[in-house]
C-alpha positions as CSV (number, residue, x, y, z in Angstrom):
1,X,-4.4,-8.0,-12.3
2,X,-1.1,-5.8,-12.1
3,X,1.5,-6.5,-14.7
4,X,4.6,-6.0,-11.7
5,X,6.8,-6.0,-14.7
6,X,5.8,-3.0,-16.0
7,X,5.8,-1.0,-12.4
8,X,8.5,1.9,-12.5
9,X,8.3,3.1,-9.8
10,X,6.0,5.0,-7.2
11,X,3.7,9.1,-7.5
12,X,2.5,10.8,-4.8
13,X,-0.1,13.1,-4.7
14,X,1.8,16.0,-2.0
15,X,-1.6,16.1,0.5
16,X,-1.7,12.3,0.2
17,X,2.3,12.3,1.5
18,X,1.7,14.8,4.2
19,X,-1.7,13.0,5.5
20,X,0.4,9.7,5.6
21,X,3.4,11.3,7.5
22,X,1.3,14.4,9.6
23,X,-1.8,11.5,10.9
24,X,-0.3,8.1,10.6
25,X,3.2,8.4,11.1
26,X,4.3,6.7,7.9
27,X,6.9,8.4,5.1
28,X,6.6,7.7,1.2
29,X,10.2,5.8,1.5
30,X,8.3,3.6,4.4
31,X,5.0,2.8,2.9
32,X,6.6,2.2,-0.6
33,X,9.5,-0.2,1.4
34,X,6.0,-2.8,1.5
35,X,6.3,-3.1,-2.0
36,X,10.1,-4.4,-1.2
37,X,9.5,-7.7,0.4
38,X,8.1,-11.2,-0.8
39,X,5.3,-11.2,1.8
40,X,3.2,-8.8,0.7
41,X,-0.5,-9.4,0.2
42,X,-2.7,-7.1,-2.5
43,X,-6.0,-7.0,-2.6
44,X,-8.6,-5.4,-4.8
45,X,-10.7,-2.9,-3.2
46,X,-14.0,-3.5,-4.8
47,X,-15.4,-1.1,-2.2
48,X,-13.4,2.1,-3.4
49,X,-12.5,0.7,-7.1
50,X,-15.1,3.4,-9.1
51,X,-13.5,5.6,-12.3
52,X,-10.0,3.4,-11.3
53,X,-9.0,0.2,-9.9
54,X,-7.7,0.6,-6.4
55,X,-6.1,-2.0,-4.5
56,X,-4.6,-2.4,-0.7
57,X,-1.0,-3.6,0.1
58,X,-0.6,-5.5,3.3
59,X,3.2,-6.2,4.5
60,X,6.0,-5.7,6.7
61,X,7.8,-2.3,6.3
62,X,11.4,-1.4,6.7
63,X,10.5,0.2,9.8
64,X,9.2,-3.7,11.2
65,X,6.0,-2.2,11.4
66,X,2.6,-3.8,9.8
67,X,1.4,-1.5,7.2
68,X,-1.7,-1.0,5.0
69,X,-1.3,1.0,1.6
70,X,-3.8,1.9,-0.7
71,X,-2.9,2.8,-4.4
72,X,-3.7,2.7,-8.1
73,X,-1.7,2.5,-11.1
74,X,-1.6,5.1,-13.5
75,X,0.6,4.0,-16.5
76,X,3.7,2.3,-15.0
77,X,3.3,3.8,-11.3
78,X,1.7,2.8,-8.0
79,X,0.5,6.0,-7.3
80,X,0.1,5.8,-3.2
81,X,-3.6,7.5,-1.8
82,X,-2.8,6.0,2.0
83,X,-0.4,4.5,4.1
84,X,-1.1,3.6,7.2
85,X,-0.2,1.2,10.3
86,X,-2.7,-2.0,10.1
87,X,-5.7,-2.6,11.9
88,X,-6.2,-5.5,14.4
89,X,-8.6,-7.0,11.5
90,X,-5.9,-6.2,9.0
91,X,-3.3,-8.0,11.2
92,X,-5.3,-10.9,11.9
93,X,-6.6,-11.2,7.8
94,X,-2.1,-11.0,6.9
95,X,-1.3,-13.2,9.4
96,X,-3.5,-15.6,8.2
97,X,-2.4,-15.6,4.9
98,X,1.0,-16.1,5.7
99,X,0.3,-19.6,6.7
């Protein structure tokens, strides 16, 4: 599990930061505004998890807009790989745990 106490803040790779922005439409300060609010659903990715634990961040931006983010932590950062708008199974999956 992630100790959220010890969370400093956020790293980007730059070629992660310009896919987000250049294909999805999503900025660092966007994506990382998920991390901001009390409704936000992380998940393991078991699927992707391999040399390093990777997880997915599912919440509301400061943009109102659904997102999906994908990170590790290295040390005391989230250090972002995607961000992304949600997908109708993503939407459906958040909404459900918001109940």
């Amino acid at each position: 599990m992630i100790d959220w106490s010890q969370i400093t803040g956020f790293e980007w790779d730059p070629g992660n930061a310009l896919k987000s922005i250049d294909k999805h439409g999503v900025s660092c300060d966007e994506a990382e505004s998920v991390f901001a609010h009390n409704e936000v659903l992380i998940l393991k990715d078991e699927r992707h998890s391999q040399s390093e634990i990777r997880w997915h961040a599912f919440g509301d931006s400061n943009r109102n807009r659904l997102l999906s983010v994908t990170f590790t932590v290295r040390e005391n950062l989230l250090r972002v790989i995607s961000a992304r708008p949600m997908n109708k199974r993503e939407r459906k999956t958040y909404a459900l745990d918001q109940r």
